[in-house]
C-alpha positions as CSV (number, residue, x, y, z in Angstrom):
1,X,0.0,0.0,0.0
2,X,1.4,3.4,-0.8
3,X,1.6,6.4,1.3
4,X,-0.6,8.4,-0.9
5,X,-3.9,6.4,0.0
6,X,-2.6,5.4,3.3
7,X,-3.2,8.3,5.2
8,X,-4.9,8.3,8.3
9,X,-4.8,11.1,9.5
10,X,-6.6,12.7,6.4
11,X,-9.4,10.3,6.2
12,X,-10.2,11.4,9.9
13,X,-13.2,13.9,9.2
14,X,-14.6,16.3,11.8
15,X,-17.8,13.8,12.0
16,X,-15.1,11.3,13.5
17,X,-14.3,13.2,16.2
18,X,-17.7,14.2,16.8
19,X,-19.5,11.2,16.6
20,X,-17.7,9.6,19.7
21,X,-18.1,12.7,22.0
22,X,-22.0,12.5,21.3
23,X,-22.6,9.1,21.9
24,X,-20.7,8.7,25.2
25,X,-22.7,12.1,26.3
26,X,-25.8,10.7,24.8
27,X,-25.5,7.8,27.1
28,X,-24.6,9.7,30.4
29,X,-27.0,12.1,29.9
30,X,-30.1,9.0,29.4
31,X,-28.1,7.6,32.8
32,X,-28.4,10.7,34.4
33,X,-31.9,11.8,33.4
34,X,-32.7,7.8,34.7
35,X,-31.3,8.2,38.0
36,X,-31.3,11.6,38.8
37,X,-31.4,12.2,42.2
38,X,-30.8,15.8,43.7
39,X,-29.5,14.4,47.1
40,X,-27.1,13.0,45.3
41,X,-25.6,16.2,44.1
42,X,-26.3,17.6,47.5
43,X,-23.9,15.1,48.8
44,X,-21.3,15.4,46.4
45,X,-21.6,19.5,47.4
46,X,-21.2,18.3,51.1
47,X,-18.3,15.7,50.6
48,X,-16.4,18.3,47.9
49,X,-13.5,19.4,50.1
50,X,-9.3,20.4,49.5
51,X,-8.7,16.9,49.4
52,X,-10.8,16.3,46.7
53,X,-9.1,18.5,44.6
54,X,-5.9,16.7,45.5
55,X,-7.2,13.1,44.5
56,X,-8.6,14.4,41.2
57,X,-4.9,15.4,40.5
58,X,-4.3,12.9,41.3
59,X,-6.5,10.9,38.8
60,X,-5.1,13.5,36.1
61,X,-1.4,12.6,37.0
62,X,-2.2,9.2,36.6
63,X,-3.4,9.8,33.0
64,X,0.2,11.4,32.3
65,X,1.7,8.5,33.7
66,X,-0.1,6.5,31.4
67,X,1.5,8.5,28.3
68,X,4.9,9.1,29.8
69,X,5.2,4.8,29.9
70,X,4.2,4.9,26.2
71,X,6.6,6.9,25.2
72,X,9.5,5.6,27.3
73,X,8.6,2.5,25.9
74,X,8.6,3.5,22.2
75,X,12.0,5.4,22.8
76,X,13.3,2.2,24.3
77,X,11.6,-0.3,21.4
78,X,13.0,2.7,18.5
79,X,16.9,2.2,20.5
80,X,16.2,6.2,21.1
81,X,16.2,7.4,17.7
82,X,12.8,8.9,18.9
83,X,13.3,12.2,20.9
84,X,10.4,12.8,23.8
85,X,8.4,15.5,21.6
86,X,8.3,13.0,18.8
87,X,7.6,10.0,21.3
88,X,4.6,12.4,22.8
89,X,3.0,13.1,19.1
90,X,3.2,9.2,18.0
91,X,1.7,8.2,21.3
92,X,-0.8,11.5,21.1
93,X,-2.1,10.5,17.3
94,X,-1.9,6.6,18.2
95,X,-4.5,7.4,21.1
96,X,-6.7,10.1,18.8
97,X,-7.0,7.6,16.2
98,X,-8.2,5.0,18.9
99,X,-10.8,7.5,20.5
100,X,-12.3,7.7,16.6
101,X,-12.3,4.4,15.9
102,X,-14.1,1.0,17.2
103,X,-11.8,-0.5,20.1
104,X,-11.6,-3.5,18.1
105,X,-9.6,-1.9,15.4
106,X,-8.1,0.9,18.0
107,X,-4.8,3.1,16.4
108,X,-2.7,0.2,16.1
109,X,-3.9,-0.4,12.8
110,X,-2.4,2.8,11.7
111,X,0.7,3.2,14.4
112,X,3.3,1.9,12.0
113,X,2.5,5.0,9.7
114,X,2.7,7.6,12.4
115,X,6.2,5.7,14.0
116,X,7.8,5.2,10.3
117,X,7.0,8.9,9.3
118,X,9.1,9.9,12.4
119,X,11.9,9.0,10.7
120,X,12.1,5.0,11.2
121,X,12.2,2.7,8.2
122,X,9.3,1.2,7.7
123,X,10.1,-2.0,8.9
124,X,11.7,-0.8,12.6
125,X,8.2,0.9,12.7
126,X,6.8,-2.4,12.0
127,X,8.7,-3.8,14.9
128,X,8.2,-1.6,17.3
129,X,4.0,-1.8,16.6
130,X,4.4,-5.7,16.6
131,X,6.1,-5.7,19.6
132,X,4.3,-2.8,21.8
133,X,1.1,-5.3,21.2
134,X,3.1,-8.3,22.3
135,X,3.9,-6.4,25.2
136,X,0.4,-5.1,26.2
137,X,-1.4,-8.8,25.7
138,X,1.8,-9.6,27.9
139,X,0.5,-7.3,30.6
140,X,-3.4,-8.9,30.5
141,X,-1.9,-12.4,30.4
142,X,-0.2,-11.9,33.4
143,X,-2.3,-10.0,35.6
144,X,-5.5,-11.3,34.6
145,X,-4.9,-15.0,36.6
146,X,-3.1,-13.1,39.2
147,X,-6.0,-10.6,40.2
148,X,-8.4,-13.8,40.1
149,X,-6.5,-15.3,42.6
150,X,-6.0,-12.1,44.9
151,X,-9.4,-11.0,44.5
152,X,-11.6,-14.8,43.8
153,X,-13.5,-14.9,41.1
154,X,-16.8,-14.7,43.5
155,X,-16.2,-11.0,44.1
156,X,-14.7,-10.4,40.8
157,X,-17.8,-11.6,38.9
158,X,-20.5,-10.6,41.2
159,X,-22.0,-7.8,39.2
160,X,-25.8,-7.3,38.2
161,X,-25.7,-7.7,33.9
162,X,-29.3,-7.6,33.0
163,X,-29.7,-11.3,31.1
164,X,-26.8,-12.5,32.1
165,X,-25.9,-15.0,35.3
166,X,-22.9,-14.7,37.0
167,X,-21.6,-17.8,35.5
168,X,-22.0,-16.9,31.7
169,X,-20.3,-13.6,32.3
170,X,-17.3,-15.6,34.0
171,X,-17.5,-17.5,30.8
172,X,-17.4,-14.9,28.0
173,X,-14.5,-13.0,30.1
174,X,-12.2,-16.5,30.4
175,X,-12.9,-16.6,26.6
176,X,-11.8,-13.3,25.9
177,X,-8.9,-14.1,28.3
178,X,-7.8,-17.2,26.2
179,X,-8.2,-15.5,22.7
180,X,-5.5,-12.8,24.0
181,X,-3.6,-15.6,25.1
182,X,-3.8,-17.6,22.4
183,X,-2.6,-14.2,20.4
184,X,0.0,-13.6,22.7
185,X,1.6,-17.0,22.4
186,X,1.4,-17.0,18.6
187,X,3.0,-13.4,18.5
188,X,5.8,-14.7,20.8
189,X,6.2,-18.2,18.9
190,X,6.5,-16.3,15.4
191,X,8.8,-13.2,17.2
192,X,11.4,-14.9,18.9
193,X,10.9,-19.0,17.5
194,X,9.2,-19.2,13.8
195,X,8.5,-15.7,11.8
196,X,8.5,-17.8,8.6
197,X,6.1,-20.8,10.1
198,X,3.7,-18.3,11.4
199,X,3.2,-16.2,8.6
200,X,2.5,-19.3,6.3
201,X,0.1,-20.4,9.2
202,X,-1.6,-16.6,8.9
203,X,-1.3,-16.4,4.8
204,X,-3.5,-20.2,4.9
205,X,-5.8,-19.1,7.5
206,X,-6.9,-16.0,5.8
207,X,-7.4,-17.7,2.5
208,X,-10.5,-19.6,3.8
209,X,-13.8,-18.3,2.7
210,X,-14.9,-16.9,6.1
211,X,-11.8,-15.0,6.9
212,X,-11.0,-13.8,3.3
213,X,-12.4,-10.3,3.4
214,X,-9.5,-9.8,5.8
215,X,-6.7,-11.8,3.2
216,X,-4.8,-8.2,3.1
217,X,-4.8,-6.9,6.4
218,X,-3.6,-10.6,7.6
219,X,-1.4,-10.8,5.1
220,X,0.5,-7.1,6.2
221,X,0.3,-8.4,9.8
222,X,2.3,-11.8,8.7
223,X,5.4,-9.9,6.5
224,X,5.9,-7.3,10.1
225,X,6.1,-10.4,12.1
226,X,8.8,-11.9,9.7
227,X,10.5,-8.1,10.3
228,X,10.1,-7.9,13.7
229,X,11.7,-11.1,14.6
230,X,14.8,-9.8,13.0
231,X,14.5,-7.1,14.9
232,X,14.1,-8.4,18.1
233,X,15.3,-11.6,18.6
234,X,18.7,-10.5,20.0
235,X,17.7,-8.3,22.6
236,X,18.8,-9.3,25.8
237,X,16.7,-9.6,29.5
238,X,17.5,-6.2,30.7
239,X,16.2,-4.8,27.4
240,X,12.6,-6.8,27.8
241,X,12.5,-5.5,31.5
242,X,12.8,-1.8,30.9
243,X,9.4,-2.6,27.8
244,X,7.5,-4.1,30.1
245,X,8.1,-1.7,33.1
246,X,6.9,0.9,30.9
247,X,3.9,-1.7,29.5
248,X,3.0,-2.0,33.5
249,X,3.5,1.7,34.6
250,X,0.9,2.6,31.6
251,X,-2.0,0.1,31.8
252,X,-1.5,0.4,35.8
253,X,-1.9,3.9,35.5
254,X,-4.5,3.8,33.4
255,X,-6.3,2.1,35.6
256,X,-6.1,3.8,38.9
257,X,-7.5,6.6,37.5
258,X,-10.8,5.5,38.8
259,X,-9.3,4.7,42.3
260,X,-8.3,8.2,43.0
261,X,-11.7,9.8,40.7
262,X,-13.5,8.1,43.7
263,X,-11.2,8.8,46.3
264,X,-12.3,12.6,45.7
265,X,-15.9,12.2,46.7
266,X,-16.2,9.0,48.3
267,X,-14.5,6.8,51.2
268,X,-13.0,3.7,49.8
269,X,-11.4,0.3,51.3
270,X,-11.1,-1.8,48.9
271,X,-9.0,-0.4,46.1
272,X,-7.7,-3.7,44.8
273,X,-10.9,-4.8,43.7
274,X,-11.7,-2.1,42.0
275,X,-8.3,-2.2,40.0
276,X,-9.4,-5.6,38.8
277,X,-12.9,-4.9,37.7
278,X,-11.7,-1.9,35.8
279,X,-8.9,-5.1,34.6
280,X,-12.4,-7.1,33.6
281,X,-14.3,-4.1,31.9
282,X,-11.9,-3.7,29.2
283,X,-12.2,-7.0,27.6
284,X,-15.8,-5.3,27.0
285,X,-14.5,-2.2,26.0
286,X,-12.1,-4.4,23.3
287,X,-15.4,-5.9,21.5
288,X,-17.2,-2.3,21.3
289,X,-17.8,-1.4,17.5
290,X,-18.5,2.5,18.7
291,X,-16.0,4.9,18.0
292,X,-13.6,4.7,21.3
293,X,-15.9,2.4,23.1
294,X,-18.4,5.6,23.6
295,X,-21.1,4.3,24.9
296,X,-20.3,0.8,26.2
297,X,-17.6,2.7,28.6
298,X,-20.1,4.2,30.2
299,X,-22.7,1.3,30.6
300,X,-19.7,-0.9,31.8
301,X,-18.8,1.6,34.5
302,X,-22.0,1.2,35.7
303,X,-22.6,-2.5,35.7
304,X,-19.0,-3.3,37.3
305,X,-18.6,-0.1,39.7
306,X,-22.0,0.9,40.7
307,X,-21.7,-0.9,44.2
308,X,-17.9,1.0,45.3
309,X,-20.4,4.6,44.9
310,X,-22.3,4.7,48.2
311,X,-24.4,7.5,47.1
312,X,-27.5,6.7,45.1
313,X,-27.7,8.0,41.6
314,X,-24.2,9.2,41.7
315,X,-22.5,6.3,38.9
316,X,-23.7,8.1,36.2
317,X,-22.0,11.2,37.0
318,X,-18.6,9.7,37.7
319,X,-19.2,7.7,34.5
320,X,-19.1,11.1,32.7
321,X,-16.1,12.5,35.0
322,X,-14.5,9.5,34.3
323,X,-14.4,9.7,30.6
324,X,-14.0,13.9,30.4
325,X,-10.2,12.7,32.1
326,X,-9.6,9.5,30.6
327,X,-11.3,9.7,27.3
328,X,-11.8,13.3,25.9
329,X,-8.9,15.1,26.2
330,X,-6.9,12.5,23.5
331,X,-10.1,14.2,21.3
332,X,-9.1,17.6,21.8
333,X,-4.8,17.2,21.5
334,X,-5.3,14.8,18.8
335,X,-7.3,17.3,16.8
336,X,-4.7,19.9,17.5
337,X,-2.1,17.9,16.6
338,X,-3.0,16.3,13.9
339,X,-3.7,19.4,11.4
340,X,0.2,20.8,11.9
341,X,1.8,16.8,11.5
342,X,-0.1,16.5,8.7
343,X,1.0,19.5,7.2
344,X,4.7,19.0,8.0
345,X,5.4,14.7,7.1
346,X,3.0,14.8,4.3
């Protein structure tokens, strides 16, 4: 594919960036109008204090921490030929083109154009994208099993989803564990042990009738394996240790977001728990066809977090406050940014 009709960033229209905003307000607002309750706010008015203030800084600070382990890790995965201000406008565009796109296509369809037109050839970039995904399935694999047996999947699972029983969602979540792990093992078996075999394997898949429409996608994903396995094979320990510290600082960020969001209005024990629901609710954020998961963000939130906010009709609200830090402001920088990049690598 050539770099005249891939462009991303040009086929991002202004109904892209608007369509996710309204449909993520659309929903808090019909959550809102359901459960209004004015004691609520009334209580939120009484419990509002200094400290409040601090924990949402908290909450924010978490968010940078989130960015500032994607970009060491890309500097680290690019052997530093990225600087920091080109780190911060990969990661910025990577996470703009996620917030405008389904969360099962996210920006990693499109990362390897925004890391190669840094400056990297186009198959480092392909590295580098292969292995940041290795890296965050990695991160899930890992924690998922170990939160289960912290927590116990009683308390994980026990959540109120209208038609389902506790057992069937405990069933489609260890299936959605098992297909990242299943991914996970096959990107690290055709990485480091059989680019060639694995590409073959993907090139043969993708020819059967059902999975054809995807031949070409499939078939770009099998050639930056082959590439990346060059690419990364010889690194040594110390090397893998500094990608995932910055895998873990990010996701882990990203997640206690909520903790301290909560902190600010509410009294809370049990932090871990809530750590590992938010874990849970992004395998359902991962199957969302809505632009950024818009939408089903804010319904998860308040099937898997509604019992951690003591004051009736309040979930809705942190929903929204949850997403206007963790979700809208990659809307806004990305549609800053992406005018003047545009303008100056293309």
């Amino acid at each position: 594919m050539s770099e005249a009709t891939f462009n991303p960033v040009r086929r991002v229209k202004a109904s892209k960036i608007i369509l996710p905003a309204v449909i993520g307000l659309g929903v808090v607002a019909y959550m809102i109008f359901r459960d209004f309750s004015p004691e609520a706010f009334y209580e939120i008015k009484k419990t509002f204090s200094s400290m409040s203030i601090v924990w949402l800084l908290a909450a924010i600070l978490c968010m940078i921490g989130r960015d500032l382990g994607y970009m060491m890790r890309i500097r680290l995965l690019s052997d530093y030929k990225l600087s920091w201000r080109q780190s911060f406008k990969v990661i910025m565009l990577w996470e703009f083109t996620s917030a405008v796109t389904p969360s099962a296509i996210g920006g990693t369809s499109v990362a390897t154009f925004y890391v190669h037109k840094e400056g990297l050839s186009v198959g480092r970039s392909s590295a580098i994208v292969m292995t940041t995904s290795l890296l965050d399935e990695m991160y899930f694999v890992i924690m998922f099993p170990l939160i289960i047996l912290i927590v116990g999947s009683s308390r994980l699972f026990d959540v109120d989803l209208p038609g389902w029983t506790a057992q069937g969602v405990i069933t489609i979540l260890w299936i959605g564990y098992f297909i990242k792990l299943v991914w996970a093992m096959l990107l690290s078996y055709g990485l480091f042990i059989n680019p060639r075999g694995l590409s073959k394997l993907i090139f043969r898949l993708f020819h059967l009738p059902i999975l054809r429409r995807w031949k070409r996608s499939a078939g770009k994903a099998a050639v930056d394996i082959e590439i990346a396995s060059e690419e990364m094979k010889s690194r040594k320990l110390t090397y893998w240790l500094k990608a995932f510290a910055g895998t873990f600082l990010s996701w882990t960020s990203r997640y206690w977001v909520v903790n301290f969001m909560l902190l600010a209005f509410i009294p809370l024990n049990d932090h871990f728990l809530i750590f590992a629901r938010q874990l849970v609710m992004w395998i359902a954020m991962l199957v969302s066809i809505t632009p950024g998961g818009s939408g089903i963000a804010e319904i998860t939130f308040n099937i898997f977090l509604n019992e951690f906010v003591v004051i009736v009709g309040l979930t809705s609200a942190m929903a929204l406050l949850w997403r206007l830090i963790s979700y809208y402001p990659y809307l806004v920088v990305g549609a800053l940014l992406a005018p003047k990049w545009v303008n100056d690598k293309l």
